[in-house]
C-alpha positions as CSV (number, residue, x, y, z in Angstrom):
1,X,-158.7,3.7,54.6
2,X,-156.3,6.8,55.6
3,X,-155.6,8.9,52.5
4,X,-152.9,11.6,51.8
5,X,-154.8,14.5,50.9
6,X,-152.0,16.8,49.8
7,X,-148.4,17.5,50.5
8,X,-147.4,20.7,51.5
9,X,-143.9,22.2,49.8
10,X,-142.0,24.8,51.8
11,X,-140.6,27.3,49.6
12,X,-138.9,30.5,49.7
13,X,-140.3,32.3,47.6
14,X,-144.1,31.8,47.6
15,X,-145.1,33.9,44.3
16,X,-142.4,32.6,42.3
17,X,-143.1,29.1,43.2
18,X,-147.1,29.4,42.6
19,X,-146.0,30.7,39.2
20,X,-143.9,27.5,38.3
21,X,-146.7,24.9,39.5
22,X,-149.5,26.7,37.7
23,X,-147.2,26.9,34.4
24,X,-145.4,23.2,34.9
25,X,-147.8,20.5,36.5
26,X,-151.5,20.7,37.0
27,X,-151.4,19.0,40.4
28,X,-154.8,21.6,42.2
29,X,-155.0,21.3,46.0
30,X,-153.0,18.4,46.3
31,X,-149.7,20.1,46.5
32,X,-149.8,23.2,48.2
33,X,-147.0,25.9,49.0
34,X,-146.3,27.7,52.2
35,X,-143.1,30.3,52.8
36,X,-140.9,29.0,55.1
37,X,-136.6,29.3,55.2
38,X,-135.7,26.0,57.3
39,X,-132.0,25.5,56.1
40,X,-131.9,22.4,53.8
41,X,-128.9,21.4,51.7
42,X,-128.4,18.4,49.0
43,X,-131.3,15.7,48.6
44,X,-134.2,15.9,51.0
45,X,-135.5,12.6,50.7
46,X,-138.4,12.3,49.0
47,X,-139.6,12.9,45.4
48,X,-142.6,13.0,43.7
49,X,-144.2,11.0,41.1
50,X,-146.7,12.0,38.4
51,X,-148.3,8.8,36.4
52,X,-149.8,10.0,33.2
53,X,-150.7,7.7,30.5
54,X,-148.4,8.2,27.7
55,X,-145.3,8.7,26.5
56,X,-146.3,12.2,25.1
57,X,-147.3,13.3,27.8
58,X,-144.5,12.7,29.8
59,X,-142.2,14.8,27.1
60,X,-144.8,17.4,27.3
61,X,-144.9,18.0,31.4
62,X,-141.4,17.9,31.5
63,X,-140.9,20.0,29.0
64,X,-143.5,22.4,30.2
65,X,-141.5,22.2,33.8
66,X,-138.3,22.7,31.8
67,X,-139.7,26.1,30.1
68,X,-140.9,26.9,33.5
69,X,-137.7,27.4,35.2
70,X,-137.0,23.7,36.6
71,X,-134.0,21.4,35.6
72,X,-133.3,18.4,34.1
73,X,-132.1,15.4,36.3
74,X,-132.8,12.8,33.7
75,X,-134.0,13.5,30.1
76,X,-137.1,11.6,29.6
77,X,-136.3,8.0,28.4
78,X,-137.2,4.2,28.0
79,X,-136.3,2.1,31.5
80,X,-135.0,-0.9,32.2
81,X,-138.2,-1.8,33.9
82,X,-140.0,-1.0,30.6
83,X,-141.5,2.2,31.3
84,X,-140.7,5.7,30.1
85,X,-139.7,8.7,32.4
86,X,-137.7,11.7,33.0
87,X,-136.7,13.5,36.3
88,X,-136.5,17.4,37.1
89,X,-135.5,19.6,39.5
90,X,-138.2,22.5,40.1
91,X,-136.6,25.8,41.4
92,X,-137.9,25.2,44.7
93,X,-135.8,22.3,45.2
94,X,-138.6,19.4,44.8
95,X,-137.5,16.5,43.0
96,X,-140.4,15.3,40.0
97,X,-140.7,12.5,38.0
98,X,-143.4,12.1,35.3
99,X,-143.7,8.5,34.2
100,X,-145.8,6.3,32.1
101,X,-146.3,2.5,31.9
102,X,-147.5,3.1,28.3
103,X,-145.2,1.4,25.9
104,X,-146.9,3.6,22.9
105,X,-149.2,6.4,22.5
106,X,-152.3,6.1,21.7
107,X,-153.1,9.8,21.2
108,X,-151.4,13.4,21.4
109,X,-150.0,14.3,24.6
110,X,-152.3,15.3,27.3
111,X,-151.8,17.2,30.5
112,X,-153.6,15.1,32.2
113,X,-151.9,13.6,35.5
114,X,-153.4,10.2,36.7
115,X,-152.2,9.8,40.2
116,X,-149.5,11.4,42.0
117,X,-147.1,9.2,44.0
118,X,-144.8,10.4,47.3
119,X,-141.4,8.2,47.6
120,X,-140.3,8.7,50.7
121,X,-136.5,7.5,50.8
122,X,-135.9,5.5,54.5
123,X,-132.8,4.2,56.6
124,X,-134.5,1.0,58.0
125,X,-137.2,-0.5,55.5
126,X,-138.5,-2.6,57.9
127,X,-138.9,-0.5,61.1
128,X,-140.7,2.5,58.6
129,X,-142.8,-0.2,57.5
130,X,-144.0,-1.4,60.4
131,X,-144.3,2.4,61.9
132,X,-146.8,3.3,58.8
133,X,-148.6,-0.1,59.3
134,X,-149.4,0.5,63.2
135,X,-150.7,4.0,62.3
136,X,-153.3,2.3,59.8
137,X,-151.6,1.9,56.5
138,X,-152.6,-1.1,54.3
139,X,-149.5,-2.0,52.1
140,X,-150.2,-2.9,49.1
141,X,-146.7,-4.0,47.4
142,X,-143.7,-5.2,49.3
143,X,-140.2,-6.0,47.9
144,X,-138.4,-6.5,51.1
145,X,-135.9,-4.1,51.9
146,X,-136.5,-2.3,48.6
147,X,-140.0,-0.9,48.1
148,X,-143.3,-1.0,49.7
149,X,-146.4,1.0,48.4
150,X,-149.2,1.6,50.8
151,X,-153.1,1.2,49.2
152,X,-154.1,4.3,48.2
153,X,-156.3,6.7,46.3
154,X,-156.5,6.1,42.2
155,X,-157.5,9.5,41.3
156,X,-157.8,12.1,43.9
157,X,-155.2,12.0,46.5
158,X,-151.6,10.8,46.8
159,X,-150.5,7.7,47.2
160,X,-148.0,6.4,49.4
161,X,-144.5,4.8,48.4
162,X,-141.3,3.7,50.3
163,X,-137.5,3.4,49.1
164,X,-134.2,3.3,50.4
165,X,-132.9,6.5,50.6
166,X,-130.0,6.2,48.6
167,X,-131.9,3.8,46.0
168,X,-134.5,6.9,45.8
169,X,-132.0,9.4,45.2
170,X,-130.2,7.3,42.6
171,X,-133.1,7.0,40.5
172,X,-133.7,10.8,41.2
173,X,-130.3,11.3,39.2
174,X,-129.0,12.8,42.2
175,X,-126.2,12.5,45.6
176,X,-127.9,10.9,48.4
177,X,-126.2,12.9,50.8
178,X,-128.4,16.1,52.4
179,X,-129.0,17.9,55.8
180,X,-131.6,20.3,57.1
181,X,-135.6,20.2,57.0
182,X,-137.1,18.3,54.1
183,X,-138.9,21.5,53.4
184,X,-142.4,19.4,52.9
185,X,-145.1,18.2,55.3
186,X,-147.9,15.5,54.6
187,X,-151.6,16.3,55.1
188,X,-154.3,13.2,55.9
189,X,-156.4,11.7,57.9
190,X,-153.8,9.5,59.5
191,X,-153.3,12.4,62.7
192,X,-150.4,14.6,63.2
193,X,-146.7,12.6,63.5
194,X,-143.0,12.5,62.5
195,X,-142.1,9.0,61.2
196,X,-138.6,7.5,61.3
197,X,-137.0,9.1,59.3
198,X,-138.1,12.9,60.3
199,X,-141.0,13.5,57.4
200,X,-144.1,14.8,59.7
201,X,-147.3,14.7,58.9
202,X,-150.7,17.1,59.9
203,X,-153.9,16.1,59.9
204,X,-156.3,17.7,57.4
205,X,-159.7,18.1,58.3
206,X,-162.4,19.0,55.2
């Protein structure tokens, strides 16, 4: 099975970012930071995901991210869907959502993060689809033109998550319009690409 084994965040500034991630969101070698200035303006298409397994725990990572410097896109709340989530901005730019399924706690808030999804918001569901599928992903979920979620690591790793880009960047709490680099590249096994809709991948070896 191909696996995401990290994503890598350009930022501009390398030492304040590191400071933020170590202080906001234990997330390891799975998201890793390199200094680069590509121009980028307004929503870069993607966000990131972390699942955790309470409630508590999603008020205590955001808040944690909040004290670090990022800002709040969406206070942490019930959803329709029945979940509970909240949205920030870090100072980098990144867009992160910490969510839970959990409709109680069953313990105090942990900083424990159980998987970390990438959204990647596309133009044509169906040709991005297909373009991940020829290269070897397995999708495991498929809501049409809405959502598909490639098979993917449970614990270590990143799974693998289409949306529509301006269905992505409404749930961000955000305007879908943007330009410029997406500022992040995607390490795997899955060989060294640029999909659709301009995300490019590396391949990671050990």
């Amino acid at each position: 099975m191909i696996s995401i084994d990290s994503v890598t965040l350009d930022v501009n500034d390398l030492d304040a970012a590191d400071a933020f991630y170590t202080a906001a969101f234990d997330v390891g070698a799975r998201v890793r930071l390199r200094a680069a200035h590509a121009p980028t303006a307004g929503f870069r298409g993607f966000t990131l995901s972390l699942l955790v397994s309470q409630r508590a725990s999603v008020d205590s990572l955001i808040a944690t991210a909040l004290d670090a410097g990022a800002t709040s896109l969406k206070p942490a709340a019930r959803q329709l869907w029945g979940g509970y989530s909240g949205v920030a901005r870090a100072p980098d730019g990144t867009i992160w959502k910490v969510a839970t399924s959990a409709k109680k706690d069953a313990g105090p808030a942990t900083r424990r993060i159980d998987q970390i999804v990438l959204l990647l918001g596309v133009a044509d569901m169906p040709a991005t689809k297909q373009f991940y599928v020829d290269r070897g992903l397995e999708v495991a979920k498929s809501y049409g033109r809405k959502y598909v979620e490639f098979a993917g690591p449970t614990t270590d790793g990143i799974k693998l998550a289409l949306y529509g880009h301006k269905a992505l960047a409404k749930d961000a709490g955000v305007a879908a319009d943007g330009t410029g680099s997406h500022r992040l590249a995607i390490g795997s096994d899955a060989g060294s690409f640029t999909d659709p809709d301009g995300f490019t991948w590396d391949t990671v070896t050990g």
